[in-house]
C-alpha positions in Angstrom: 15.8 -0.5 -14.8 18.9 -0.9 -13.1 19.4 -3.5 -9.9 19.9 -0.3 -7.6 16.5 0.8 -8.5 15.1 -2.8 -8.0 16.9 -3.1 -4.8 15.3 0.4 -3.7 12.0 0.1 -4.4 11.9 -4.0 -2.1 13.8 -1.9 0.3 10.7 0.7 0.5 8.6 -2.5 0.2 9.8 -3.7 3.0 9.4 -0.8 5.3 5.7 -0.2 4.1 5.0 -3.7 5.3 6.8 -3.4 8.6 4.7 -0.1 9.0 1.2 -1.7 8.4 -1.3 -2.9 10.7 -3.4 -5.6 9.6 -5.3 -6.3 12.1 -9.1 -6.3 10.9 -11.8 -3.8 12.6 -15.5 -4.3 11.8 -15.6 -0.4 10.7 -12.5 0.9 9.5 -11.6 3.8 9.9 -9.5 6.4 7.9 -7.4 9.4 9.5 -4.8 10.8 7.9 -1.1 11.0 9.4 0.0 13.9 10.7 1.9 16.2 8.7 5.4 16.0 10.9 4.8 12.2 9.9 3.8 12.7 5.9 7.4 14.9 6.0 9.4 12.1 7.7 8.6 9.5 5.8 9.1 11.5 2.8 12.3 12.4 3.5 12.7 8.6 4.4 11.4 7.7 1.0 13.7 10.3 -1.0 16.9 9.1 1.3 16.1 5.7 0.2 16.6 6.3 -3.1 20.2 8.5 -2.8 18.4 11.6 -2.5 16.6 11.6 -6.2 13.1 12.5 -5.7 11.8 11.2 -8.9 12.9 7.6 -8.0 11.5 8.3 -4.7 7.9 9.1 -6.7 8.5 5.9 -9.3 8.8 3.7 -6.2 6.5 4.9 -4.4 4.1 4.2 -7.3 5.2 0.2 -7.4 4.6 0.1 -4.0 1.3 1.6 -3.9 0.1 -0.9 -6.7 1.6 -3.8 -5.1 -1.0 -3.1 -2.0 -3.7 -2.2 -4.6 -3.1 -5.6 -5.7 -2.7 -7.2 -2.4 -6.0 -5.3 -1.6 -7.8 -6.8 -4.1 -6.7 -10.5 -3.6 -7.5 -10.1 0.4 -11.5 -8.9 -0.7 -11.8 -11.4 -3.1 -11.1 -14.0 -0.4 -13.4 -12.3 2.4 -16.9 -13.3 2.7 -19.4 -11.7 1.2 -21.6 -12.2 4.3 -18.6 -10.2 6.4 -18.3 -8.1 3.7 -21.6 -7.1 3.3 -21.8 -3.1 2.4 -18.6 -2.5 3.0 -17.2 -2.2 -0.4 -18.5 -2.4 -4.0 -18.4 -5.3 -5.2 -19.0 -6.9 -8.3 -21.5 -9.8 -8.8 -20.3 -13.0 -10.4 -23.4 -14.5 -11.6 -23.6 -17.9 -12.7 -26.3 -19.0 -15.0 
């Protein structure tokens, strides 16, 4: 991969982060965008990467598993008294 690439996909990084409220509810809820908003940031995501859509995809994809994993690190430090029913998750048992 080429440092243009690199450089695009912290840039769409970046602007996922800016764009993410983390503030906590006790019952999340999920809506999706609008489509007017899916289009924009689309068209952001494609003009981020000089107007190749399959760049646009491939970073995209790192992004979306770099939340995944950012995900996963933030339920694995929650409480599983907070937590409770929430999400699956999977026992550790100690014997």
């Amino acid at each position: 991969m080429n440092k243009q690439g690199i450089s695009i996909r912290q840039q769409l990084i970046a602007k996922l982060e800016e764009s993410i409220d983390f503030t906590m509810s006790a019952a999340p809820e999920f809506s999706a965008p609008p489509a007017a908003d899916l289009e924009l940031a689309a068209d952001q995501a494609i003009a981020a990467c000089g107007g190749d859509a399959r760049e646009a995809v491939k970073a995209l994809i790192v992004a979306n598993g770099f939340l995944e994993t950012q995900v996963d690190e933030l339920r694995s430090a929650v409480s599983s008294g907070y937590a409770r029913g929430r999400y699956d998750r999977v026992r550790e048992r100690e014997e």
